[in-house]
C-alpha positions, 0 to 999 in steps of 0.5 A, spaced: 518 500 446 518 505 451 515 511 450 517 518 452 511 522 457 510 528 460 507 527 468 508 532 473 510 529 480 514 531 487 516 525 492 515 527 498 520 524 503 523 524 510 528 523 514 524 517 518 518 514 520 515 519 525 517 525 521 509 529 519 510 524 511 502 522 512 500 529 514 504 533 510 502 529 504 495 529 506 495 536 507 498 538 501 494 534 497 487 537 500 491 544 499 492 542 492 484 539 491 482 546 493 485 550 487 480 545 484 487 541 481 486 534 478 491 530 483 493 524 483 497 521 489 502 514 491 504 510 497 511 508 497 511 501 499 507 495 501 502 500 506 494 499 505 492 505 510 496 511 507 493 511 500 486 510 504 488 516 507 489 521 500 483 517 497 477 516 501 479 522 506 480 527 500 477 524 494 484 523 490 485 516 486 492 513 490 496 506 489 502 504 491 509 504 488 513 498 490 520 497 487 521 491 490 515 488 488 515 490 481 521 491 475 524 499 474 519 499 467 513 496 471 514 502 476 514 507 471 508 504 467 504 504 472 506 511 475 504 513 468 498 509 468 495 512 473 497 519 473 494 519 466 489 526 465 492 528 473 495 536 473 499 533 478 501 526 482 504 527 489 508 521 492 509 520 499 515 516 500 516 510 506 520 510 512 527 514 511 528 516 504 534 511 503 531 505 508 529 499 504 531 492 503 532 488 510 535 495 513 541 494 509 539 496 502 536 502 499 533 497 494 526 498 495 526 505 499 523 512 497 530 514 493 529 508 489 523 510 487 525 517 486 530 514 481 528 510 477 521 515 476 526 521 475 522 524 480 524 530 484 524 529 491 523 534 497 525 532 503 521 534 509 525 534 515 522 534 522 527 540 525 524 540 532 530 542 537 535 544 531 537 550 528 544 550 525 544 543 526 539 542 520 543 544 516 548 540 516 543 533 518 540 536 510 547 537 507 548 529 508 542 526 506 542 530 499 550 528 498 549 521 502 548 519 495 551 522 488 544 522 484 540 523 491 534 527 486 533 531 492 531 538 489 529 541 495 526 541 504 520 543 508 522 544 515 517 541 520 516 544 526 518 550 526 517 557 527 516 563 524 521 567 527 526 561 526 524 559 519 526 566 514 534 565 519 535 557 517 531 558 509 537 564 508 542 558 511 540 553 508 539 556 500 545 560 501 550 554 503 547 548 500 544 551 494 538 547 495 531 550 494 526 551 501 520 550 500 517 553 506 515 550 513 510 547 517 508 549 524 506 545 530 499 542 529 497 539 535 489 537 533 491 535 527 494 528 529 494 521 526 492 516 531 496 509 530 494 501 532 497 495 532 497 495 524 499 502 523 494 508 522 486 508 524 482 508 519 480 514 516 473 514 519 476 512 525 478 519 526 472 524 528 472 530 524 478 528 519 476 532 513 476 538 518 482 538 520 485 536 514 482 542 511 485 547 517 492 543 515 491 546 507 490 553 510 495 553 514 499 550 508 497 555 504 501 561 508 506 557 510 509 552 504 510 554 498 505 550 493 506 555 487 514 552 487 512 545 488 508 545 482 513 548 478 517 543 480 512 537 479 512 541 473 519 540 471 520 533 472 523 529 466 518 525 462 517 519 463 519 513 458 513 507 459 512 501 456 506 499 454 501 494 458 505 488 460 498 485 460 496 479 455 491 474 458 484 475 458 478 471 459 474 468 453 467 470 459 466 474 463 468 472 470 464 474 477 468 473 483 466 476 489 470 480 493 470 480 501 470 488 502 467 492 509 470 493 515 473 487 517 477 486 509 479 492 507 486 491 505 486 492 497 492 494 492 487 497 488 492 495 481 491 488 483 483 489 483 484 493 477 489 488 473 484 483 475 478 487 472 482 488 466 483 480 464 476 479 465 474 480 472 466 482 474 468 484 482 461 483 485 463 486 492 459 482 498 460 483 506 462 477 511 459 482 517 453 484 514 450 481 508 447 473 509 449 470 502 454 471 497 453 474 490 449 470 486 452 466 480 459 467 482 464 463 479 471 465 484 472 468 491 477 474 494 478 475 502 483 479 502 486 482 509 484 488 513 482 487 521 478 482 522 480 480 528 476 487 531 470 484 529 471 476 530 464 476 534 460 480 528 464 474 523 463 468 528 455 470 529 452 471 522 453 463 520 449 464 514 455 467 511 459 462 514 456 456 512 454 460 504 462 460 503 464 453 507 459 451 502 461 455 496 469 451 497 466 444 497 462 445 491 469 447 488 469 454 487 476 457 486 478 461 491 484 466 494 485 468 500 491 472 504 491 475 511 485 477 515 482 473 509 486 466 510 485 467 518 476 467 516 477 460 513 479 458 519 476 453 524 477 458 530 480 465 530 482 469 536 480 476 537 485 481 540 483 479 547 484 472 546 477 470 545 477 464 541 471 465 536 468 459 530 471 461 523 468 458 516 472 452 517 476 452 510 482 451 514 482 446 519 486 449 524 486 455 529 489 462 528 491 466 534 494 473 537 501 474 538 506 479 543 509 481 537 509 482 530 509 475 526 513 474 519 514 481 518 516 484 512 518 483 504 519 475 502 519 471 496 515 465 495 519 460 491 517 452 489 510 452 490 504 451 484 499 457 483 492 452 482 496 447 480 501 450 476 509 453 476 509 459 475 515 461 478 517 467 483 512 471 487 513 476 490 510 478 497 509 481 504 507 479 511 505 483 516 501 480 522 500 480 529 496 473 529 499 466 527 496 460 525 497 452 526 496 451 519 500 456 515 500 451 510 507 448 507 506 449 499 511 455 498 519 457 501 517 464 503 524 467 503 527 474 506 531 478 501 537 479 503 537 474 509 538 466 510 531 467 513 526 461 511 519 458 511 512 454 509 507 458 508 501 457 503 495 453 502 495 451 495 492 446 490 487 446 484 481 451 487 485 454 492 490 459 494 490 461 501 496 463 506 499 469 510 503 473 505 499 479 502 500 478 493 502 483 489 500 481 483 504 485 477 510 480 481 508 475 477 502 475 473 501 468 472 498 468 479 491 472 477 492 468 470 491 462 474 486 464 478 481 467 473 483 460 469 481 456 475 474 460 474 473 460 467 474 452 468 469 452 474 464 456 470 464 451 464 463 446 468 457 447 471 
C-alpha cells in the first residue's frame, strides 16, 4: 500500500549532452551545501562518474535513478528512500531531456523520471549565439509534451546585459519562470576520457573551482526560487521495501574497491548490506591479500585498464583470488572486474598484461566503444538458478575472446542480440554492468551461494 511523502525535489534538465548538467548540478549543489542545507542529490541513468562528482567532490549523498532499470514504484521508493531527513534532493537529468530508449523512445529519459517522480523540471538551456531564438527553442521542449513537467530555465552562457532582455521575453510569452543564469566560467571545466568524465581527484583544485562556481551562482540564479519550487513539488506515494530475503549469518564479502575498481551503484551495495552483507573493502592494486574469512567476492567496473601493470605485478594478489575461485568462493564479477579475472588484460596502449587467470581467455582495447548501452539478459541461470529477466547496461572500449555464452543480452527496442556471461553455481562474471533493483534474485542468489559456501567449510 503506497503512502503519501512530503520530498522537496527540482530536476535539472537540458537540451543536450554538453549543455553545463554536470556543472550547474555540481555547482548548485555546492551553493546549497554553503547555506549549511541537508542535500541529497541523484543521476538520471545508468552513469557512475556524475553522482562521484556531487558525493565526494561535495560531500552530498547521490545515487542513481533509472526508469529502465526499475519499475515506476521501485523509482519512487528509492528516491524517498534516500532523500530521507534531506532539506532538498536535486536530480540532474541524462543527455537531452526527452532522449531515452535506443534514441526513439523517452522511456528512460530525464522527462520519464520527472514524471513518474512528479517532480518539477528547470531546463537549462545553453543560449550561447541565441537571443530571440531561445525563446522559441524553449517553447518547444515545454510543449513537445502535454505534461512536459517543465516548471522553469536557467539560461547558460549568457551575459548580463543580455539575460534581464530574454527573462522579460521568455516569462512574458511562455508564462514559464526563469530562474536566473550562468555566464561563461572558462576555469571551471570538467575534463573528459574514454568513459566520460575524469575522476574527481583527477582534477586539480576541484573543490576551489566549484566553490567560485556557487559564488557566481549566488549573484546569478535564483536559488531562493528553486527552493520554493523544491518545495512545492507534489508528495510523493512510495511503497514500502520490496525487500523480503535476508540471511540466517552474517556474510563477508570482499569487494574489489581502489583506483582501478570504483564503478559502484551505491543502492546495490546498500541492497546487499541490508539482506545480510558485511562488505569488507580490499585493493587489488595495493594490499598482498584478500580479507580474512570471507565468504564471496565483488569486482565491480572501473579503469583497470589505466593500471594494468600495478594489477599484473602485485601476483600476491593475483594468485590469493585465483585460489580463493578454486577453493569454491562465490564470486560476481561485471566489467572492469571481469576483465581482471582474465588470463591477460591489454592496457590502453595495447600491452598485454598477465591477469588472475579465472577466465581463460584474453581481453583487449577497441577503436570504439563495444556493446554500448541498456540490455536485457534473458535465458540464463543466476548460481544455478532461473530467475528470470535482468536488467543491465554495457559500456566498454575493451572486448573479450571469452565473453561467455550463459545469457541472451537483448536491446531494448532493436532485433540486436548477444552471448554474454560467465555462470555456473559459484560464479557469475561478464561485461554487462547489474542493477540489482532489476530483479532481486540476482543478489539473493549470490548471498545464497555464500551462505552455503559458509556452511561448508
Amino acid at each position: 500500500m503506497n503512502k503519501q511523502r512530503k520530498v522537496p525535489r527540482i530536476l535539472l534538465g537540458a537540451a543536450a549532452s554538453g549543455s553545463g548538467k554536470t556543472l550547474i548540478t555540481c555547482g548548485l549543489l555546492q551553493a546549497l551545501k554553503n547555506r549549511k542545507l541537508q542535500v541529497t542529490s541523484f543521476k538520471c541513468g545508468p552513469d557512475y562518474i556524475d553522482p562521484m562528482f556531487h558525493s565526494r567532490v561535495i560531500g552530498t549523498k547521490s545515487r542513481n535513478l533509472d526508469s529502465f532499470f526499475a519499475d515506476e514504484d521501485t523509482v519512487r521508493y528509492l528516491l524517498e528512500k534516500n532523500a530521507r531527513d534531506c532539506e532538498i534532493s536535486v536530480i540532474e537529468g541524462v543527455m537531452g531531456y526527452y532522449d531515452g530508449l535506443a534514441g526513439i523512445s523517452p522511456k528512460a529519459s530525464a522527462y520519464d523520471v520527472a514524471k513518474i517522480t512528479k517532480t518539477p523540471a528547470v531546463l537549462i538551456v545553453n543560449a550561447k549565439g541565441m537571443s530571440l531564438s531561445a525563446a522559441a527553442f524553449i517553447k518547444g521542449f515545454v510543449e513537445y509534451q502535454e505534461d512536459s513537467q517543465i516548471r522553469g530555465v536557467i539560461l547558460n552562457q549568457v551575459s548580463s546585459m543580455m539575460y534581464p532582455r530574454l527573462k522579460q521575453i521568455i516569462e512574458e510569452e511562455l508564462s514559464i519562470k526563469v530562474y536566473g543564469y550562468v555566464p561563461v566560467v572558462k576555469d571551471c571545466v570538467l575534463e573528459s576520457r574514454h568513459l566520460g568524465l575524469v575522476m574527481p581527484e583527477e582534477i586539480v583544485d576541484l573543490q576551489q573551482k566549484l566553490m567560485e562556481l556557487a559564488e557566481i551562482l549566488e549573484k546569478s540564479v535564483d536559488i531562493d526560487g528553486l527552493l520554493e519550487l523544491a518545495e512545492h513539488a507534489e508528495e510523493l506515494p512510495v511503497q514500502e521495501s520490496p525487500v523480503a530475503y535476508h540471511t540466517g549469518r552474517k556474510i563477508r564479502i570482499a569487494l574489489a574497491k581502489d583506483e582501478a575498481f570504483c564503478f559502484f551503484y551505491q543502492d546495490n551495495l546498500e541492497l546487499l548490506e541490508e539482506m545480510g552483507a558485511e562488505l569488507v573493502p580490499f585493493s587489488p592494486i595495493h594490499d598482498k591479500k584478500l580479507p580474512e574469512h570471507i565468504d564471496g567476492m565483488l569486482f565491480h567496473g572501473g579503469y583497470p585498464e589505466l593500471y594494468a601493470k600495478k594489477l599484473s605485478e602485485n601476483k600476491e594478489m593475483l594468485a590469493a583470488v585465483c585460489a580463493a575461485v578454486q577453493t569454491g568462493i562465490p564470486y560476481m564479477a561485471e566489467c572492469g572486474g571481469f576483465m581482471y579475472l582474465h588470463q591477460e588484460m591489454e592496457d590502453m596502449e595495447g600491452h598485454s598484461w598477465p591477469m588472475a587467470g579465472v577466465i581463460h581467455g584474453k581481453s583487449w582495447r577497441t577503436p570504439r566503444l563495444t556493446r554500448f548501452g541498456y540490455i536485457t539478459l534473458e535465458d540464463g541461470t543466476c548460481f544455478g538458478e532461473h530467475v528470470g529477466a535482468i536488467r543491465a547496461h554495457e559500456f566498454h572500449y575493451f572486448d573479450s575472446d571469452r565473453c561467455g555464452e550463459a545469457y541472451t543480452a537483448k536491446k531494448p527496442l532493436s532485433s540486436r542480440s548477444w552471448k554474454c556471461i560467465h555462470s555456473d553455481g559459484q560464479g557469475m562474471s561478464g561485461f554487462p554492468h547489474m542493477y540489482y533493483y532489476s530483479n532481486l534474485r540476482v543478489p539473493e542468489q549470490f548471498l545464497r551461494a555464500c551462505e552455503e559456501r559458509k556452511a561448508e567449510v
